[in-house]
C-alpha positions in Angstrom: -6.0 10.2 -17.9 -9.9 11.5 -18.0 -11.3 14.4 -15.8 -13.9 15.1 -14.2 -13.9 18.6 -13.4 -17.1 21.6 -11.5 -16.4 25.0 -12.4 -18.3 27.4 -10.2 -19.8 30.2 -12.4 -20.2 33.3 -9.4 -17.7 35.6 -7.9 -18.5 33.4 -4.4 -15.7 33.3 -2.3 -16.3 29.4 -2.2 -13.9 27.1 -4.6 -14.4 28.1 -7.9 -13.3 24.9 -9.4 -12.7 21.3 -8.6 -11.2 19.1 -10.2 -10.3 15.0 -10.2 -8.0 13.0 -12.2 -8.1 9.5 -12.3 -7.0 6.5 -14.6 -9.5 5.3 -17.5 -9.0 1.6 -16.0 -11.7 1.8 -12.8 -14.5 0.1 -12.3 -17.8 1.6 -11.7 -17.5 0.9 -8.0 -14.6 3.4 -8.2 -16.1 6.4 -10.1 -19.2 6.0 -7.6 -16.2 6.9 -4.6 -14.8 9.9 -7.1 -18.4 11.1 -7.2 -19.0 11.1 -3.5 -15.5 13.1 -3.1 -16.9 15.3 -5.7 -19.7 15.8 -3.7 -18.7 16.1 -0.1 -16.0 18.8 -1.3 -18.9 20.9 -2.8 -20.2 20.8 0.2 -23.1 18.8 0.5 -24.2 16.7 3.6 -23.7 13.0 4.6 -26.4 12.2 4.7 -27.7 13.5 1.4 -24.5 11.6 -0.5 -25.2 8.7 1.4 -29.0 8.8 -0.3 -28.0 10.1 -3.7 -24.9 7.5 -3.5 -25.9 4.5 -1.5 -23.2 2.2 -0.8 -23.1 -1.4 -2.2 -24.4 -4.2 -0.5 -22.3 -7.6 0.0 -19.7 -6.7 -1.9 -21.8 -6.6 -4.9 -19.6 -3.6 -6.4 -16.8 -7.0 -6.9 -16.2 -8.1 -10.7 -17.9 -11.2 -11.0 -15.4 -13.1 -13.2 -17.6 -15.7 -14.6 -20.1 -13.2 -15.9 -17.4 -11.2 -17.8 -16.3 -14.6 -19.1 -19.8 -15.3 -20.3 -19.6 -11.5 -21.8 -16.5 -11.9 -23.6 -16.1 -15.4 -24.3 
């Protein structure tokens, strides 16, 4: 299981941690949606995740099979 975890470092009365647990096996697609949770419960706007975290186009975030085969093979 990995983390990925913000601890806040002021006596706000804001969360002073987050933190995510998630399975090792997920594909980058996946830890870009972590992020973007990550993100929106810090509090940031849509708009500025949508820019810093644009969302994939065509379903390009899909495992191409064939290339992996290429990879590994």
């Amino acid at each position: 299981m990995d983390k990925l975890v913000y601890h806040r470092c002021d006596d706000s009365k804001e969360p002073q941690k987050i933190d995510f647990e998630f399975k090792r096996e997920i594909t980058a697609y996946e830890f870009r949606n972590i992020c973007v949770r990550m993100a929106s419960a810090l509090g940031y706007s849509n708009g500025s995740i949508e820019n810093a975290f644009p969302k994939p186009k065509d379903n390009e975030h899909e495992v191409d099979k064939r290339q992996l085969k290429l990879l590994f093979d």
